[in-house]
C-alpha positions in Angstrom: -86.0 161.7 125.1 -87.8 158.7 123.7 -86.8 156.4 126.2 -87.3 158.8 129.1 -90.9 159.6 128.1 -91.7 155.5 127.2 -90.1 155.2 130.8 -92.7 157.6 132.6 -95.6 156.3 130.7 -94.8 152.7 132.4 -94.8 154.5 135.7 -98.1 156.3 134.8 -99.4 153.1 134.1 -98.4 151.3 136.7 -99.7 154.5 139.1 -103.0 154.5 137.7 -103.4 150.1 137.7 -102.0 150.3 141.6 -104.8 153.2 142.2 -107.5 151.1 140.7 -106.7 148.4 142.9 -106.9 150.1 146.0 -110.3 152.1 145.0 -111.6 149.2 143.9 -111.0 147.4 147.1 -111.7 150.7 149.4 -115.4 150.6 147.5 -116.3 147.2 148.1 -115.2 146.2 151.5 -115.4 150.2 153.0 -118.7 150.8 151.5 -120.1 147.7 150.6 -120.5 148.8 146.7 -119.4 145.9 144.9 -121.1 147.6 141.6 -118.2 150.8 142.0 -115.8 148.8 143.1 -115.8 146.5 139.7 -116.0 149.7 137.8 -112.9 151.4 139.1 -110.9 148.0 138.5 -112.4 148.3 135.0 -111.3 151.9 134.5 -107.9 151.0 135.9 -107.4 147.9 133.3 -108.7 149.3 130.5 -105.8 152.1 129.8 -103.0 150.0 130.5 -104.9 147.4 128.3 -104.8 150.0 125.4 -101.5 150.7 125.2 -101.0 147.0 125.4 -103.0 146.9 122.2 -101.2 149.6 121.0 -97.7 148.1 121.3 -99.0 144.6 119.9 -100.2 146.6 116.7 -96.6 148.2 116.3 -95.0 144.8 117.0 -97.6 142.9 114.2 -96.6 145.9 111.5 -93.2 145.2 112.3 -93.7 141.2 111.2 -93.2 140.6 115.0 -95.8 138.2 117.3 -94.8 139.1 121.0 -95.6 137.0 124.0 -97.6 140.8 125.1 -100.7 138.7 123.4 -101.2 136.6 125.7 -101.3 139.4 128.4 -103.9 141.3 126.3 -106.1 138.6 126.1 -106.1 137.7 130.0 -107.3 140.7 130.7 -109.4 141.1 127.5 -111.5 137.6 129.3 -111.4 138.9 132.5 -113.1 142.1 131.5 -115.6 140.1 129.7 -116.4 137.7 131.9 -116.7 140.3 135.1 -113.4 139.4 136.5 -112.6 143.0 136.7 -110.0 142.2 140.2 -108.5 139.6 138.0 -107.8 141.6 134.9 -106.9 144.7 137.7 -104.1 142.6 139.3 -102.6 141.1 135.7 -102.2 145.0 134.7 -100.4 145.7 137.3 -98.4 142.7 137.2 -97.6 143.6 133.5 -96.9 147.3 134.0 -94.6 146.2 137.2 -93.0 143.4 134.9 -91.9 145.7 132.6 -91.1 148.7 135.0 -88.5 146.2 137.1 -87.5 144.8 134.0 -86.2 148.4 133.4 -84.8 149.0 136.9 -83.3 145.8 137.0 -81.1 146.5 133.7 -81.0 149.4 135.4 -78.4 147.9 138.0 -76.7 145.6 135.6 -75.7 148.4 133.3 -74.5 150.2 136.5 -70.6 149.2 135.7 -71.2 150.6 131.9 -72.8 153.6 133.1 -70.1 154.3 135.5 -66.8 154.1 132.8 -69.4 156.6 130.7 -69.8 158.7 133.7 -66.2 158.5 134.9 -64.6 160.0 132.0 -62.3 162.9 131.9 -63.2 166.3 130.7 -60.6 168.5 131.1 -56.3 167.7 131.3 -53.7 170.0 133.0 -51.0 170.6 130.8 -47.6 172.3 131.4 -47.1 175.1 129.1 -44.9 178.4 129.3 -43.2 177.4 132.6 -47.3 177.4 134.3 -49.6 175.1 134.5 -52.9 175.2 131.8 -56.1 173.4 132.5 -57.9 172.6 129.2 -60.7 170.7 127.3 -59.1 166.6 127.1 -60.3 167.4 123.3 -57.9 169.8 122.5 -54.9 167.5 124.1 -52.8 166.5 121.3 -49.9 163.9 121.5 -46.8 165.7 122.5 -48.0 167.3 125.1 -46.7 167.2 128.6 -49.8 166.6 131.1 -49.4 166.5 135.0 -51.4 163.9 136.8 -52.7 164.7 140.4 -53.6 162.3 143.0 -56.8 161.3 142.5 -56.9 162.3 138.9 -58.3 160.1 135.8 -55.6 159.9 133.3 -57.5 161.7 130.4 -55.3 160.7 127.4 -52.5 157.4 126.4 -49.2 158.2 127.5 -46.1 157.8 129.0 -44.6 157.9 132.2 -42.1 160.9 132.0 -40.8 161.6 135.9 -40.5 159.1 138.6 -42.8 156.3 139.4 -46.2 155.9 139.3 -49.0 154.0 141.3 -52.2 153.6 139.4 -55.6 152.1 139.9 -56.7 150.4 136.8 -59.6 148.2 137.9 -62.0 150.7 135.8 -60.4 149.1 132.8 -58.5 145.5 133.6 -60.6 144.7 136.9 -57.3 144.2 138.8 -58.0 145.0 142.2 -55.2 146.4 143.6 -53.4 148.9 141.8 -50.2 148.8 139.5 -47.0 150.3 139.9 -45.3 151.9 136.8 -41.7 152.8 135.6 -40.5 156.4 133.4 -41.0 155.1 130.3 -43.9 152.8 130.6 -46.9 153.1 129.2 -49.8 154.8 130.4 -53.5 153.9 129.8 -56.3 156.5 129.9 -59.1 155.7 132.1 -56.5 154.5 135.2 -56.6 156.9 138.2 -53.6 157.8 140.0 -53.6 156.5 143.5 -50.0 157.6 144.3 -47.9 160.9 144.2 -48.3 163.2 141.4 -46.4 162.8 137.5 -45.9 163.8 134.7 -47.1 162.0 131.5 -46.2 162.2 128.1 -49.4 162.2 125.7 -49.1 159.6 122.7 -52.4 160.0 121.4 -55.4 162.6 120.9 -58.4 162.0 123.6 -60.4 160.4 120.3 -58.0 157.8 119.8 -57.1 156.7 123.5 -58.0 153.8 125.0 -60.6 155.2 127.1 -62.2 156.9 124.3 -62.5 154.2 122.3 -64.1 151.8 125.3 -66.8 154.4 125.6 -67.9 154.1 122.0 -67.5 150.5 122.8 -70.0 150.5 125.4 -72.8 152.6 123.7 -73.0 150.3 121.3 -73.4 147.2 123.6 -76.2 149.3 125.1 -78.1 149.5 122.4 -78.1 145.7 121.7 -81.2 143.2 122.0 -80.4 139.3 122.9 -81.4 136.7 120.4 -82.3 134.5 123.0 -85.3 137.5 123.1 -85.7 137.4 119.7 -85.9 133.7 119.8 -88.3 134.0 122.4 -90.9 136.1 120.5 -90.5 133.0 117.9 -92.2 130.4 120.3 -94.8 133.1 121.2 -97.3 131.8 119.1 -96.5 128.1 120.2 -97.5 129.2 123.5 -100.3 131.1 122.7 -101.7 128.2 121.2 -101.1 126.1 124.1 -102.4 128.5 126.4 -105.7 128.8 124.0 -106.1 124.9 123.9 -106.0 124.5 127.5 -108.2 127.4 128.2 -110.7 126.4 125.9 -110.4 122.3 126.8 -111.2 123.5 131.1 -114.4 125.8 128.9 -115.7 123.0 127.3 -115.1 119.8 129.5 -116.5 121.7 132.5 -119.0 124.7 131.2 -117.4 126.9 133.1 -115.9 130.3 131.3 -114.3 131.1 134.3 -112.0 127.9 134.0 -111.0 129.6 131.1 -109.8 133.3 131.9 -108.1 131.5 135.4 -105.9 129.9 132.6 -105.4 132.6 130.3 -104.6 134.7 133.7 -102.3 132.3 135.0 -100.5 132.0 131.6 -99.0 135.7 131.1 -95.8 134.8 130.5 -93.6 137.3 132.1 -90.3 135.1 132.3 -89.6 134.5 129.2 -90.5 138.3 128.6 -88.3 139.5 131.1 -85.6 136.9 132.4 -83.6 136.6 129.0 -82.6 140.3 128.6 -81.6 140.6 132.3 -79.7 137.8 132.4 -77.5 138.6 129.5 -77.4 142.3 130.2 -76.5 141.5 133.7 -73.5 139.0 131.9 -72.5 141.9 129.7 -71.8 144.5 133.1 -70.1 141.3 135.0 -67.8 141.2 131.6 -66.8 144.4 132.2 -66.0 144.4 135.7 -63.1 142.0 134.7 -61.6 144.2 131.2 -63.5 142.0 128.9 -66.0 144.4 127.2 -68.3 142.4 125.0 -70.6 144.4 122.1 -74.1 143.7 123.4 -76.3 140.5 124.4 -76.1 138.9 120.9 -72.0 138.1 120.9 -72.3 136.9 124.3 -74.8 134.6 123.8 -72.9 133.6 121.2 -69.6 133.4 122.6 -71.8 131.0 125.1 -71.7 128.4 122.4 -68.1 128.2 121.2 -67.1 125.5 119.5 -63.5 126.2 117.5 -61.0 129.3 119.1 -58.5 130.3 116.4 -55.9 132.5 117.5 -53.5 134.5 115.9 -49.8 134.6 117.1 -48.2 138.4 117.3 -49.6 140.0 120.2 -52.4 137.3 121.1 -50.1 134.1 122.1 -47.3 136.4 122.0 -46.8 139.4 124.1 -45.9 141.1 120.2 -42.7 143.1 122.0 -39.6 141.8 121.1 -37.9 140.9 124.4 -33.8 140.3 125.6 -33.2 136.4 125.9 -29.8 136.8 126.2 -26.6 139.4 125.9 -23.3 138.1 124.9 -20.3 140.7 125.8 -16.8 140.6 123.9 -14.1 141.0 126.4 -13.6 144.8 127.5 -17.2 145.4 127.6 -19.8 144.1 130.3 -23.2 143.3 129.0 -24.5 146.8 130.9 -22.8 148.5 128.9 -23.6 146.7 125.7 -26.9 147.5 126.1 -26.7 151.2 127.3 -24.7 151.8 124.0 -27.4 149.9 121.9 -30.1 151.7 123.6 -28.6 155.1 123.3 -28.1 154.9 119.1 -31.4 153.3 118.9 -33.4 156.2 120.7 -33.5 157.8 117.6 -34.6 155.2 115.2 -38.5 153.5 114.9 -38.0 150.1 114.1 -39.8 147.6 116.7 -36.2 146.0 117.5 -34.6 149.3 118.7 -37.9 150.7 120.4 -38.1 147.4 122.2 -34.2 148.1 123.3 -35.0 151.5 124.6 -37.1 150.0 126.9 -35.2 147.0 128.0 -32.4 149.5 129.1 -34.8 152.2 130.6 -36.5 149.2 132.3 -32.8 148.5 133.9 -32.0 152.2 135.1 -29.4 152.7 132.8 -28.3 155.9 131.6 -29.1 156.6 128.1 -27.2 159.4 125.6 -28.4 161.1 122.9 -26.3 160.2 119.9 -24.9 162.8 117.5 -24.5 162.1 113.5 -26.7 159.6 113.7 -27.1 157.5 110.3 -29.6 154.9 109.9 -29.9 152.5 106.5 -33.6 150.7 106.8 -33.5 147.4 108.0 -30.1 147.1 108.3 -28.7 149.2 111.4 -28.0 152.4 112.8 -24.9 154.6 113.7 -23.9 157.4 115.9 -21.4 159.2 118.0 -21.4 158.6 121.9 -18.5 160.3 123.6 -16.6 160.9 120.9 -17.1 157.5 119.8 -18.7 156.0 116.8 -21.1 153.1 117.4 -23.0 150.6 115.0 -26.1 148.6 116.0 -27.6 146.5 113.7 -27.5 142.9 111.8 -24.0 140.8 112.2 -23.5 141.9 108.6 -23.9 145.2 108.9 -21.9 145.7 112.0 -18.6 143.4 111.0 -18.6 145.2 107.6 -17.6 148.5 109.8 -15.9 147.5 112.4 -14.5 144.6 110.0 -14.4 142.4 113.0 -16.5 139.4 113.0 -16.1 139.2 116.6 -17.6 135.8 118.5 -21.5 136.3 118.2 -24.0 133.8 119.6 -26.3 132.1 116.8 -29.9 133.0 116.7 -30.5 128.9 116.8 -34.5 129.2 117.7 -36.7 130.3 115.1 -38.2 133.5 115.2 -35.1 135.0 117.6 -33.8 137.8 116.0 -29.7 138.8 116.7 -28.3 142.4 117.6 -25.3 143.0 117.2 -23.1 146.0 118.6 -19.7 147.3 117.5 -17.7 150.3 118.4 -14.9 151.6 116.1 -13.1 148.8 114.8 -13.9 146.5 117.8 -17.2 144.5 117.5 -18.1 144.9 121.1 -20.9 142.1 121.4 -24.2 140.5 120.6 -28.0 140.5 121.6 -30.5 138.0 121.3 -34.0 138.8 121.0 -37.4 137.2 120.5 -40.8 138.0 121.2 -42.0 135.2 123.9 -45.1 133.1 124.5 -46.8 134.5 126.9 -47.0 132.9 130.2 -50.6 132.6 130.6 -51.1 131.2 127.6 -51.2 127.5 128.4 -53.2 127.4 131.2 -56.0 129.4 129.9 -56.1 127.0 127.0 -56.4 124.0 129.4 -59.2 126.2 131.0 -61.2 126.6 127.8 -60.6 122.8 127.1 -62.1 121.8 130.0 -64.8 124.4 130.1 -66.2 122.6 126.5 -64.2 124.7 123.6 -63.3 121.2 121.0 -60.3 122.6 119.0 -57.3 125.2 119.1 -56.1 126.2 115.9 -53.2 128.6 115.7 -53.5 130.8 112.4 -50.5 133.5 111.6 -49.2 134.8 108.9 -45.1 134.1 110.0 -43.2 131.2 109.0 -43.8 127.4 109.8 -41.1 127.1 111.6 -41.4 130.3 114.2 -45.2 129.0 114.4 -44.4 125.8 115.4 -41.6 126.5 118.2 -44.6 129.0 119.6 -47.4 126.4 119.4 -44.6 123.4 121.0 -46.1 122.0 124.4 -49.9 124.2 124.2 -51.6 121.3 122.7 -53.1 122.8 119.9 -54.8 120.8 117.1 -54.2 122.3 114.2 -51.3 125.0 112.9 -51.9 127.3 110.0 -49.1 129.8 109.0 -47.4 132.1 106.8 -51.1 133.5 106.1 -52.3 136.4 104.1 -54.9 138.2 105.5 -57.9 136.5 103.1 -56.0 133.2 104.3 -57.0 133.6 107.3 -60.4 134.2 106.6 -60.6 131.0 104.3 -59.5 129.3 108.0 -61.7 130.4 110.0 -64.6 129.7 107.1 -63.6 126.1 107.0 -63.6 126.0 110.5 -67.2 127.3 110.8 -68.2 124.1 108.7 -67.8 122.2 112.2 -69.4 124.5 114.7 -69.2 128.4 115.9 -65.5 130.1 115.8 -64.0 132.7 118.2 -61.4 134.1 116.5 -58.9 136.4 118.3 -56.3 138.7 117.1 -54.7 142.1 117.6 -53.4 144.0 114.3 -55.1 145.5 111.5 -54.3 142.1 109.1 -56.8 140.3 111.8 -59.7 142.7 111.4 -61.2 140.3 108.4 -60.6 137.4 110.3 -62.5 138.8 113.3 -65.5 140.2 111.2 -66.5 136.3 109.6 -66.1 134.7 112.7 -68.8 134.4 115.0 -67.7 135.8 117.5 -64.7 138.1 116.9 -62.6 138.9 120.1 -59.2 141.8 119.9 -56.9 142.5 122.2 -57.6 146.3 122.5 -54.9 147.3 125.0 -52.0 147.9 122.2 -54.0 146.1 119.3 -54.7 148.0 116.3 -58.5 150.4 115.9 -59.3 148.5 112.9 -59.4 144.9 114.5 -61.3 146.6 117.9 -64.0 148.3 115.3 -64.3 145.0 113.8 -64.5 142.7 116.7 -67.5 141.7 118.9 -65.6 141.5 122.1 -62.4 143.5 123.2 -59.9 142.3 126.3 -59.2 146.2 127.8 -56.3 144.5 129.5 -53.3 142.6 127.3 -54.0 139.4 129.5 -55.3 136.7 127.4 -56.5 134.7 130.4 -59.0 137.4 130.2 -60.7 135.7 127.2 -61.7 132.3 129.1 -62.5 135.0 132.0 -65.4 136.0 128.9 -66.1 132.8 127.9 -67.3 131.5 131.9 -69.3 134.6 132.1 -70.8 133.7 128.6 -71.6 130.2 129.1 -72.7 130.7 133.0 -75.3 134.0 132.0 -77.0 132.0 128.8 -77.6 128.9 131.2 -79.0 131.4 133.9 -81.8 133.2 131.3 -82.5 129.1 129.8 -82.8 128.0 133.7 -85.0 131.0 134.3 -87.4 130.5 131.3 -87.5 126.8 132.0 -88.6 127.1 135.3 -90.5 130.2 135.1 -92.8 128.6 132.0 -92.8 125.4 133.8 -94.4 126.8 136.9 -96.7 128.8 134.7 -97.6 125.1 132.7 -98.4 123.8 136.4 -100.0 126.9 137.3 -102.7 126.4 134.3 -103.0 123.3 134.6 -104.4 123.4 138.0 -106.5 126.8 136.9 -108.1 124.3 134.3 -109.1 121.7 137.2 -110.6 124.5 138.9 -107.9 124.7 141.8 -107.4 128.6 141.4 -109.3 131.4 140.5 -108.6 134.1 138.7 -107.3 136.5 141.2 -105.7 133.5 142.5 -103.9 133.0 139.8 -102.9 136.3 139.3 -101.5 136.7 142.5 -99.4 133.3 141.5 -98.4 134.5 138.6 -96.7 137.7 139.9 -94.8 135.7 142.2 -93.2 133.5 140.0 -92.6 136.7 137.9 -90.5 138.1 140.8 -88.3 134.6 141.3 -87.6 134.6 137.9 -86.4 138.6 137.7 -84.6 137.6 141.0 -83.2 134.5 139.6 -81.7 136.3 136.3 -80.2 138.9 138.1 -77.6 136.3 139.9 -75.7 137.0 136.1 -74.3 140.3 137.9 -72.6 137.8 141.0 -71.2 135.1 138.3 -67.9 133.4 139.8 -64.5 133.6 137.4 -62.0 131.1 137.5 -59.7 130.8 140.9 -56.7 132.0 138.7 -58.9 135.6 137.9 -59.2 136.3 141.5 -62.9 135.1 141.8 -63.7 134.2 145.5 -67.0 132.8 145.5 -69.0 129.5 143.9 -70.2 130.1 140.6 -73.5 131.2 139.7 -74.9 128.2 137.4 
């Protein structure tokens, strides 16, 4: 209600300024009554000067000197020295500065306002044999939803019947959309763009992705840029050159009017209004591409990068244990290895036999649902299939059953983990599996080399030698591993000592890390809630090559708000420099002054067109 009613007093006063102007101009050139006329631009000024006044007060009591000053006292000298077109035409170029300030935010927040606007309210769930359409709060994870064409997925899932073809550029900015398996995981916020399906819900609304990228973009609303703040700091620099070259045109030439064409000249609107839309404008490109960063102050910072530490699980890794290779003992064929394996290991949590599951469901083969199943934790599982007993698990565990040893393949690279399968007394064959590097990796860090990030540092918390296989051939200059959690924190300290760190990470051991680090970044499609809450910037997509997409955003919207205030206050300089020799009046100057205002807005708002790199799809030169 606050911001609505602040929102139609700048209108009001922007009405009532724009209505002075036009009386004022109707009474001296209709009816000849220049006396009127300078009275109705008085009466205009004067209430938008007031609540200038009034805002400068509040900004003073808060320990805050705003460029607004310098505004108040242009029209303050204008006034006073009978200027009253002059001080007429810098209210309305205030009160229009700071209403398409507002408007143009306005359009850069569009893409935030749209995943708010966008989200699901109600779910259609099957229940009793029927169909039940209810609140999206009340879904709870179990449930089996059905997803029209057209429909937003309300809740995280998974696919249950058939395929599915969904649209996900709300979240990952992929244009065209993706094409899903039964079994594979479903993301709320996608829209189905195919046939109707059926969807398994694996978490309540509250905790689904969608959900949680809402609360993520509230916040980053409610952030103001440090470049702003920073701003406001060199206000009273400028103020005091603006003064000193007033007052020098006053006194070298006698004339007062010098003085207020300087002070007129000077408002400085860019640097008022150029930082915030450039970064906000950064923040709604970000998010076109699945990179939602917290507000204007981490992506300034993020702008300025000079250490990325990464962890490995999840962030260089793809954190899902994957099939490298299937070795089958005569008798068996390596389908049917792992349609056995899969099939005892539907029933069991662990990563390894999860990650099976979904190999084999990713292959079409037909799974059964063991009977007697015993499992002993982190050692294997067994089970009946067709009247057969069957034992997945470590070598150990599987040749002391069968009590054949059988021919398995060596796990020879670190961090692969072996599988093996045996059925009755036969030991029917072995799996290899490991949880690859994924294949983006190295060319984004190449990308972020070149686009000025000075060193790479790998910090995990598994062993040397798994770390170093991972890191072989990405360049990196420094490995840290076998980490705790407040070892990870001491890295990212010590790297801190030589320049900002972006620190990026996915599970709950991360969320530290991320917190003392400049600039924090999770991956928030299947990272943990504690490592998103504690991150300044969250990839909505598991695509690292996302997080250089962030950084050229970053980098490319700060040097659009510094090129905007440079030139802006440079063209002001010039501007009152030539008020002081006398080439401009007042009004002159005011009219100036508005349209540099409007180049600058117009400048800062080429943050919502900023180009990616090639490899993210981006079609256009950069915006620099």
């Amino acid at each position: 209600m606050e911001s609505t009613t602040e929102d139609r007093m700048k209108v009001l006063l922007l009405c009532v300024a724009v209505a002075g102007l036009i009386g004022g101009l109707a009474l001296q050139f209709l009816l000849g009554r220049a006396d009127l006329a300078r009275l109705c631009w008085s009466a205009a000024t004067l209430p938008v000067l007031a609540a200038l006044v009034v805002e400068i007060t509040r900004s003073l009591a808060r320990g805050e000197v705003g460029l607004d000053v310098v505004a108040a006292l242009s029209m303050s000298a204008a006034l006073l020295f009978d200027e009253a077109l002059a001080a007429t035409i810098v209210a309305i170029m205030y009160t229009g500065g700071t209403f398409l300030e507002a408007f143009a935010e306005g359009r850069a927040r569009r893409e935030m306002r749209g995943l708010l606007s966008r989200a699901p309210r109600t779910a259609t769930r099957h229940r009793d044999g029927g169909l039940q359409e209810l609140p999206v709060e009340e879904v709870t994870p179990g449930d089996r939803l059905l997803i029209r064409q057209g429909d937003v997925v309300p809740v995280d899932g998974r696919l249950e019947t058939g395929s599915a073809y969904l649209n996900m550029a709300a979240l990952t900015g992929e244009s065209l959309p993706v094409s899903l398996e039964p079994g594979a995981e479903v993301l709320s916020g996608s829209t189905n763009a195919g046939d109707a399906f059926d969807m398994l819900a694996t978490e309540a609304a509250k905790d689904s992705t969608y959900a949680g990228i809402v609360r993520l973009v509230e916040q980053a609303q409610r952030s103001k840029a440090p470049m702003s703040r920073l701003a406001d700091r060199f206000s009273i620099g400028f103020l005091a050159v603006t003064v000193l070259i007033a007052f020098a045109a006053w006194w070298a030439t006698g004339d007062p009017i010098r003085a207020v064409a300087v002070l007129v000249v000077a408002t400085p609107c860019p640097l008022i209004l150029a930082v915030p839309v450039a970064l906000v404008a950064g923040l709604s490109r970000a998010a076109q591409f699945g990179v939602l960063i917290k507000g204007a102050k981490p992506l300034e910072s993020m702008a300025r990068i000079h250490t990325l530490v990464l962890d490995k699980t999840g962030t260089l890794t793809d954190g899902r244990p994957q099939i490298t290779r299937i070795h089958a003992e005569p008798g068996f064929s390596e389908a049917e290895l792992l349609e056995l394996a899969a099939s005892v290991d539907q029933l069991s949590k662990h990563p390894m036999a999860q990650a099976l599951v979904a190999a084999a469901e990713a292959r079409g083969l037909a799974l059964h649902l063991p009977a007697q199943t015993e499992e002993v934790p982190g050692e294997g599982v067994a089970g009946m299939l067709a009247g057969r007993t069957v034992f997945v698990g470590g070598h150990g565990f599987v040749t002391a059953r069968t009590g054949d040893a059988g021919s398995a393949i060596a796990a020879t690279e670190a961090g692969s983990v072996l599988v093996a399968v045996g059925v009755e007394k036969q030991f029917a064959g072995s799996i290899l599996m490991a949880d690859p590097v994924r294949a983006d990796v190295g060319e984004m860090l190449a990308g972020l080399r070149r686009d000025g990030v000075k060193r790479l540092v790998l910090a995990t918390g598994d062993r040397a030698a798994v770390a170093e296989r991972i890191a072989g051939g990405l360049g990196l200059d420094a490995i840290h591993a076998e980490l705790s959690p407040d070892r990870k924190v001491h890295v990212v300290l010590e790297e801190r000592k030589l320049g900002p760190v972006m620190m990026v990470g996915d599970g709950v051991n991360d969320a530290p890390a991320l917190a003392v680090a400049e600039v924090g970044v999770a991956m928030g499609a299947r990272g943990a809630a504690a490592s998103a809450e504690a991150a300044d910037v969250v990839l909505l997509v598991d695509r690292i090559d996302r997080l250089r997409t962030g950084f050229v955003i970053a980098r490319r919207a700060r040097a659009i708000a510094l090129q905007s205030v440079v030139v802006g206050i440079g063209l002001s300089v010039l501007a009152m420099l030539a008020a002081g020799f006398g080439y401009l009046r007042p009004v002159q100057g005011a009219l100036l002054q508005e349209a540099i205002d409007v180049a600058t807005i117009l400048n800062a708002l080429r943050s919502l067109r900023i180009a990616v790199p090639a490899a993210e799809g981006a079609a256009t030169r950069p915006a620099t």
